[in-house]
C-alpha positions in Angstrom: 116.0 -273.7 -150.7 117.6 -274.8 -154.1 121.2 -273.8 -153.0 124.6 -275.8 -153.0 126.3 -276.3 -149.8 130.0 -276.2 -148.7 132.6 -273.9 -150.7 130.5 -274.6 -154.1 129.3 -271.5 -155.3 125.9 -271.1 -157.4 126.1 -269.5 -160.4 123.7 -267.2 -159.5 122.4 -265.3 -156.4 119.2 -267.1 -156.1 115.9 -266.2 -154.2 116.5 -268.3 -151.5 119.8 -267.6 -150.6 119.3 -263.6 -150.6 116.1 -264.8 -148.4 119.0 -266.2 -145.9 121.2 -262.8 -146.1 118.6 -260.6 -145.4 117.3 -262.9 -142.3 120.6 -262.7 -141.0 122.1 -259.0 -141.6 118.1 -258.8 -139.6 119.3 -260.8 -136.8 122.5 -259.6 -136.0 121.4 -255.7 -136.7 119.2 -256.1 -134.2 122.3 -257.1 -131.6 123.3 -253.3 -131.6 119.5 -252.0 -130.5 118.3 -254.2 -128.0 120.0 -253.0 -124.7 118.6 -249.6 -125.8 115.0 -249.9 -124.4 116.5 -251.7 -121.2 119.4 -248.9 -120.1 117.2 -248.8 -116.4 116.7 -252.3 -116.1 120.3 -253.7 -116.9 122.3 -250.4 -115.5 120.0 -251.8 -111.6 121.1 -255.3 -112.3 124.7 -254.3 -112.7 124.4 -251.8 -110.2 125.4 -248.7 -112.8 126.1 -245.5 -111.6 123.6 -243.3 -113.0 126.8 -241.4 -115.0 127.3 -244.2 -116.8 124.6 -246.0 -117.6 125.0 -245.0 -121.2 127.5 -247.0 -121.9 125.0 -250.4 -121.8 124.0 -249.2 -125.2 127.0 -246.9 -126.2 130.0 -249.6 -125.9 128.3 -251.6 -128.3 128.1 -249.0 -131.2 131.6 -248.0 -130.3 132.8 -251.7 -131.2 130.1 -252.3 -134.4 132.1 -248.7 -135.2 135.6 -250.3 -134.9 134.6 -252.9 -136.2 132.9 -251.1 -139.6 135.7 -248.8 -139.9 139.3 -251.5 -139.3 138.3 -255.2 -140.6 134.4 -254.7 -143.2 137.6 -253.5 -145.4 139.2 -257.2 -145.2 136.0 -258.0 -147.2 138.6 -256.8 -149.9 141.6 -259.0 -148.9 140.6 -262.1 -147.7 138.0 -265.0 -148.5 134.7 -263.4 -147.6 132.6 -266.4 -146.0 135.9 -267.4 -143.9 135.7 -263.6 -142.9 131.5 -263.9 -142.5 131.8 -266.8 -140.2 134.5 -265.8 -138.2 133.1 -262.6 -137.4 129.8 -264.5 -136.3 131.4 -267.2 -134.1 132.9 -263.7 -131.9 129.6 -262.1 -132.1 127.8 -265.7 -130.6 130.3 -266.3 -128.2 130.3 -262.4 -126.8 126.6 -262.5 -126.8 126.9 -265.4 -124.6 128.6 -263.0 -122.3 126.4 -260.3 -122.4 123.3 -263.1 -121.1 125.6 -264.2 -118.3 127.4 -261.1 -116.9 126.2 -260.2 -113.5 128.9 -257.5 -112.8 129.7 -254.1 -114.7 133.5 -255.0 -116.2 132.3 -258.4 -118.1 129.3 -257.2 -119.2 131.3 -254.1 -120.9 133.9 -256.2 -122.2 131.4 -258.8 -123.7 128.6 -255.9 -125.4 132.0 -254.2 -126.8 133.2 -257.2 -128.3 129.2 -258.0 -129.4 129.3 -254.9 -131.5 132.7 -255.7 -133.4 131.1 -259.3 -134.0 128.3 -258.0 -135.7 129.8 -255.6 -138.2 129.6 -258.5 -139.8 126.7 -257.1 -141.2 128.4 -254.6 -143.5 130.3 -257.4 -145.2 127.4 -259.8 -145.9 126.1 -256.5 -148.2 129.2 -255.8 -150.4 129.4 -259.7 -150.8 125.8 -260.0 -152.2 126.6 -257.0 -154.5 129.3 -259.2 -156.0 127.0 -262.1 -156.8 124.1 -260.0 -158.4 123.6 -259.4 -161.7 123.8 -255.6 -162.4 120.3 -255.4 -163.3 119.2 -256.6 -160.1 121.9 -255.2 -157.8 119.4 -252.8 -156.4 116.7 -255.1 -155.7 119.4 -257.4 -154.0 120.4 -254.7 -151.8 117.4 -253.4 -151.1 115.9 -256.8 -149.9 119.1 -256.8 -147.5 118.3 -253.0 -146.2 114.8 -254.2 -145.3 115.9 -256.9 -143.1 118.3 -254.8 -141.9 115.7 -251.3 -140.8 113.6 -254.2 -139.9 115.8 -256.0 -137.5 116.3 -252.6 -136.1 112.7 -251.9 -135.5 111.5 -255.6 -134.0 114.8 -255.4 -131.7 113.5 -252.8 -129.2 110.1 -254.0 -129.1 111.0 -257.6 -128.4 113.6 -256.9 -126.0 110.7 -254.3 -123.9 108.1 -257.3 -124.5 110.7 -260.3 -123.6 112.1 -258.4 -120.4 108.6 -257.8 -119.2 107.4 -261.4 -119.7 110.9 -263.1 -118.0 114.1 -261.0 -117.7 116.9 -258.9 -119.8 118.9 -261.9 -119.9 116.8 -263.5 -121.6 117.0 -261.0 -124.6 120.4 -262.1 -125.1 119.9 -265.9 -124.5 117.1 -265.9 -127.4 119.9 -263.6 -129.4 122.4 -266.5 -128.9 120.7 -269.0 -130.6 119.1 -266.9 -133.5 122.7 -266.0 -134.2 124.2 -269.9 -133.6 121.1 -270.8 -136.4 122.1 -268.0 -139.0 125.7 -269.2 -138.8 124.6 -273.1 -139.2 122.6 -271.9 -142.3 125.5 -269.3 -143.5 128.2 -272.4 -143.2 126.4 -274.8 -145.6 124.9 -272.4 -147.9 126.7 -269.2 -148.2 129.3 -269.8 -151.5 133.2 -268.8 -150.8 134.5 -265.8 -152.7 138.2 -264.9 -152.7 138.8 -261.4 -153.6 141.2 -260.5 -156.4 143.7 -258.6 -154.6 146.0 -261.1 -152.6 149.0 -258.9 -153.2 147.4 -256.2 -150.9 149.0 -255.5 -147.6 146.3 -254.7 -144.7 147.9 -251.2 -144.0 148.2 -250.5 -147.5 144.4 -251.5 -147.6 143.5 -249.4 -145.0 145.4 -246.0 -145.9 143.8 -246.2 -149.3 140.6 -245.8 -147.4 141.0 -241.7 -147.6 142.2 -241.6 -151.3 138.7 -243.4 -151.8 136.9 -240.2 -150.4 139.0 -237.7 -152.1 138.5 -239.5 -155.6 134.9 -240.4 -155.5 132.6 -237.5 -154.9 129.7 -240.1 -155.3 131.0 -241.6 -152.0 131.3 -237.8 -150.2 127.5 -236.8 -151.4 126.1 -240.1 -150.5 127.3 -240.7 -146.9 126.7 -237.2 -146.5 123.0 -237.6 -147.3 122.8 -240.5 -145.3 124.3 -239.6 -142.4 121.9 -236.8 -142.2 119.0 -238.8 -142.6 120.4 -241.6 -140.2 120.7 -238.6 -137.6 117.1 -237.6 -138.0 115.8 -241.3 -137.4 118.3 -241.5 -134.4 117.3 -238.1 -133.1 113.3 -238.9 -133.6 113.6 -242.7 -131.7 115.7 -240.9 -128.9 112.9 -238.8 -128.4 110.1 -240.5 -128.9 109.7 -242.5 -125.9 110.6 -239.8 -123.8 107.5 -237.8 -125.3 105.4 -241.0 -125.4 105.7 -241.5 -122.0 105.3 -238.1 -120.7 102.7 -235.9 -119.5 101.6 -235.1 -122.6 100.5 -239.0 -123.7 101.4 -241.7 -120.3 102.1 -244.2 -122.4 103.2 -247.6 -121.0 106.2 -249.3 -122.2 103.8 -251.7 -124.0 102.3 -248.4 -125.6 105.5 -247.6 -126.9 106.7 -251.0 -128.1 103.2 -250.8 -130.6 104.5 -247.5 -131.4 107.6 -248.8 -132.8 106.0 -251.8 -134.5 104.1 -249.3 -136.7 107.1 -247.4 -137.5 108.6 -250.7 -139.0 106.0 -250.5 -141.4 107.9 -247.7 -143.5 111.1 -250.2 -143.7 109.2 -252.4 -146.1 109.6 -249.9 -149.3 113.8 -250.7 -149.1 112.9 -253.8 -151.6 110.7 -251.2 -153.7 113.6 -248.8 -153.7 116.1 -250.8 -154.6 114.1 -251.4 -157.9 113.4 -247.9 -158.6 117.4 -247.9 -158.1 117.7 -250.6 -160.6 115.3 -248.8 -163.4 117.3 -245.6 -163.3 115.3 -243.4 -161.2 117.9 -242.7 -158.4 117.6 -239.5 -158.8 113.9 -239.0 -157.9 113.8 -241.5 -155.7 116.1 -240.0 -153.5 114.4 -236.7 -153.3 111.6 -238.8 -152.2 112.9 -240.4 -149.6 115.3 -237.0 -148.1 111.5 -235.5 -149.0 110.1 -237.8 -146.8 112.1 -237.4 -144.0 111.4 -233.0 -144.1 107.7 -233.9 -144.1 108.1 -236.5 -141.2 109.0 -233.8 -138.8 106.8 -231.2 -139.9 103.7 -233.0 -139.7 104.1 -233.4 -136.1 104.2 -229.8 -135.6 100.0 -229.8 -137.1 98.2 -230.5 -134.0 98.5 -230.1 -129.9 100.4 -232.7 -128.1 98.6 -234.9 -126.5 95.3 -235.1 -128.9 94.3 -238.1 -130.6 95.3 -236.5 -133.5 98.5 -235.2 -132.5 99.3 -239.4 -131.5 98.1 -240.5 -134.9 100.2 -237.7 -136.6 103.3 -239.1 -134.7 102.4 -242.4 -135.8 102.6 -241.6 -139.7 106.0 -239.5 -139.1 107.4 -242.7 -137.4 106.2 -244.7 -141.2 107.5 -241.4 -143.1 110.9 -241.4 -141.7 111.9 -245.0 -141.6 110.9 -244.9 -145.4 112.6 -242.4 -146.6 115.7 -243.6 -144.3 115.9 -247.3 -145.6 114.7 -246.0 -149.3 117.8 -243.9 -149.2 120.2 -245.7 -147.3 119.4 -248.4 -150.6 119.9 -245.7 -153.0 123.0 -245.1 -151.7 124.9 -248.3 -151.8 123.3 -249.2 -155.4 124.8 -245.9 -156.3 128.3 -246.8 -154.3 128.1 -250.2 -155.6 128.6 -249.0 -159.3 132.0 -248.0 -158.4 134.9 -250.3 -159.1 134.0 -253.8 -158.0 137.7 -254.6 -155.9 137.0 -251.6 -153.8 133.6 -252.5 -152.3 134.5 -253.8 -149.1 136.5 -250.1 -148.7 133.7 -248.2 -150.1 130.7 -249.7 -148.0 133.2 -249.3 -145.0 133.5 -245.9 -145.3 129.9 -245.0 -145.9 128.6 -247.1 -142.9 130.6 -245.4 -141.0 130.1 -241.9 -142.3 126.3 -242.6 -141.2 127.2 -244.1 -138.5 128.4 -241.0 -136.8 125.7 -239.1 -138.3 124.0 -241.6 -135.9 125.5 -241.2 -132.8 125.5 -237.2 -133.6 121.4 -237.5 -134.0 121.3 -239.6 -130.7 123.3 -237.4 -128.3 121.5 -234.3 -130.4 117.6 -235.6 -129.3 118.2 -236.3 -126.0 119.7 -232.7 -125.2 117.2 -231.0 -127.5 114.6 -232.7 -125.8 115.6 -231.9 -122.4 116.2 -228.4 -123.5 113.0 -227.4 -125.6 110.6 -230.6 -125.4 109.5 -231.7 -128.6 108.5 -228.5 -130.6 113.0 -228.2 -130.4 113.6 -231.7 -131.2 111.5 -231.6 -134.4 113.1 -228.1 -135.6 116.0 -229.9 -135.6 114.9 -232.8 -137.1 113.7 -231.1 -139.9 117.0 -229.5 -140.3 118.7 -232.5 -141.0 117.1 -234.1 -143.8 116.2 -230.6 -145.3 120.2 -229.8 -145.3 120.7 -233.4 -147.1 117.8 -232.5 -149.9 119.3 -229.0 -150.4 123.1 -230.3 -151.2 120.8 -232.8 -152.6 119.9 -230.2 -155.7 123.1 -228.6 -156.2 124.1 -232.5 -157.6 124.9 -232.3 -161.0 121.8 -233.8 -163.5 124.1 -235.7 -165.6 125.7 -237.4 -162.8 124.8 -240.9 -161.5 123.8 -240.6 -158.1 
């Protein structure tokens, strides 16, 4: 890896280094999804009340939320790999928590405090923005976005496959020392970078936050169409296994986990759309990708539940959707990115978490509608959300950047 170490910074963001930054915004992604698959086994081993077994997975969000929304911002205050590493050390030492907690109150203080840790994530993005050359910003940011859906994808799979194999715990313990290696590597190769605005008070930093939204309708349309496509891919892997395991197919938890390594397959074209970004075609690209996601739903509509065909149909809405979710979840920050550079810490906080409770929405959404109405309910609605996205989509303006 032909990169300096210590607080040297290269003069360019080299191959090798946005290698590293995509490895590790995979890693610690992955932190906020891998409790999700194992809500039974770890709400037992605490011994969870049934009422609030939700909250293995949910406190974790709610922190990576806080976490997004009060201190990615600093990314605009204060030297960003101080701010990286910091943020990584809590993440390590809370996972550490999470692998040994044996009773309900540490292991909810520790998974809260995991999730603020790895909003870490959304500052490692706006920080590679800063050291790519414009014509490459896309690429740079898509390369990122694909580790990111990927570490996303592997996460629920691994932790299903892992708990099987030893226990839940370990998860965690494996977690802990991905993390501790991504930190190592982030110390002695990640350059320093002080932002230019050391005059800036944190509250005055955070209150600008809402003239950001009001000023930029760039920023409104593309957290909007983000969040609804981010609600769609939560909605569709809250369902999912439910249906998967049902009458209707009796898959194993195995089954499953292969189900979700396909679906991974559709987070590769992030790199590819960040280029397309990069070349001027935003606009098409992200009527793709919102196109994508309409399609997604509708093809699992074609045949009967159950059939080999209706399985296989299932499988290629799983690739649809995860493309056209990471191809325009890189479309977006390439098109936020070409905002004013001293705001970008600001602007990627707010659109994380814009789609982040577009997230939450889609997740609490699929597990009622699927309770309510089965599948045929859960897909109607899917489809609703990415087809409202592509029609604010078209009233966009054709002269304006997107």
């Amino acid at each position: 890896m032909n990169l300096k170490q210590g607080n040297e910074a290269p003069a360019t963001l080299t191959s090798g280094l946005t290698t590293l930054l995509a490895l590790a915004v995979g890693i610690m992604a992955a932190n906020l999804y891998y409790a999700q698959p194992l809500t039974a086994q770890i709400a037992k081993s605490l011994g969870l009340a049934p009422s609030v077994a939700g909250l293995v997975v949910t406190l974790t969000q709610m922190g990576y939320g806080a976490g997004v929304l009060f201190f990615v911002p600093l990314g605009d205050l204060v030297e960003n790999k101080r701010l990286i590493l910091t943020f990584l050390a809590i993440a390590i030492v809370a996972i550490l928590g999470v692998a040994f907690a044996t009773t309900m109150l540490p292991y909810f203080i520790s998974t809260f405090v995991l999730g603020f840790g790895v909003s870490a994530v959304q500052m490692i993005v706006p920080f590679a923005a800063h050291l790519a050359p414009e014509h490459r910003r896309g690429q740079v940011v898509g390369n990122l976005m694909g580790g990111l859906m990927i570490g996303i994808m592997l996460s629920r799979p691994i932790s299903g496959f892992l708990t099987d194999l030893i226990s839940w715990h370990a998860v965690f313990y494996l977690s802990a020392g991905l993390m501790t290696l991504i930190a190592i590597c982030l110390y002695y190769f990640l350059p320093s970078r002080q932002p230019n605005t050391r005059g800036l008070r944190y509250s005055t930093l955070i209150l600008s936050m809402g003239g950001l939204v009001l000023t930029h309708s760039i920023l409104r349309r593309r957290a909007f169409y983000q969040a609804c496509m981010f609600s769609a891919f939560c909605l569709f892997w809250t369902a999912t296994p439910l249906l998967l395991a049902g009458p209707e197919f009796h898959l194993s938890p195995s089954g499953i986990a292969l189900f979700a390594l396909v679906g991974v397959s559709g987070a590769v074209l992030a790199p590819v759309a960040g280029k397309v970004a990069d070349r001027g075609w935003t606009r098409m690209g992200s009527a793709l990708g919102m196109g994508a996601g309409v399609l997604a739903f509708l093809v699992t509509l074609i045949a009967p539940l159950g059939s080999n065909l209706s399985l296989a149909l299932l499988t290629l809405a799983a690739v649809l959707l995860d493309a056209g979710v990471s191809s325009n979840l890189v479309m977006g920050q390439r098109a936020i990115f070409t905002l004013p550079a001293e705001y970008r810490g600001r602007l990627n906080s707010i659109y994380i978490a814009i789609i982040f409770l577009g997230g939450a929405f889609g997740s609490f959404v699929g597990a009622w509608a699927y309770a309510h109405g089965a599948w045929p309910l859960t897909a109607w609605i899917g489809f609703a959300l990415p087809f409202s996205a592509l029609a604010y989509f078209v009233t966009e303006s054709q002269q304006r950047r997107a």
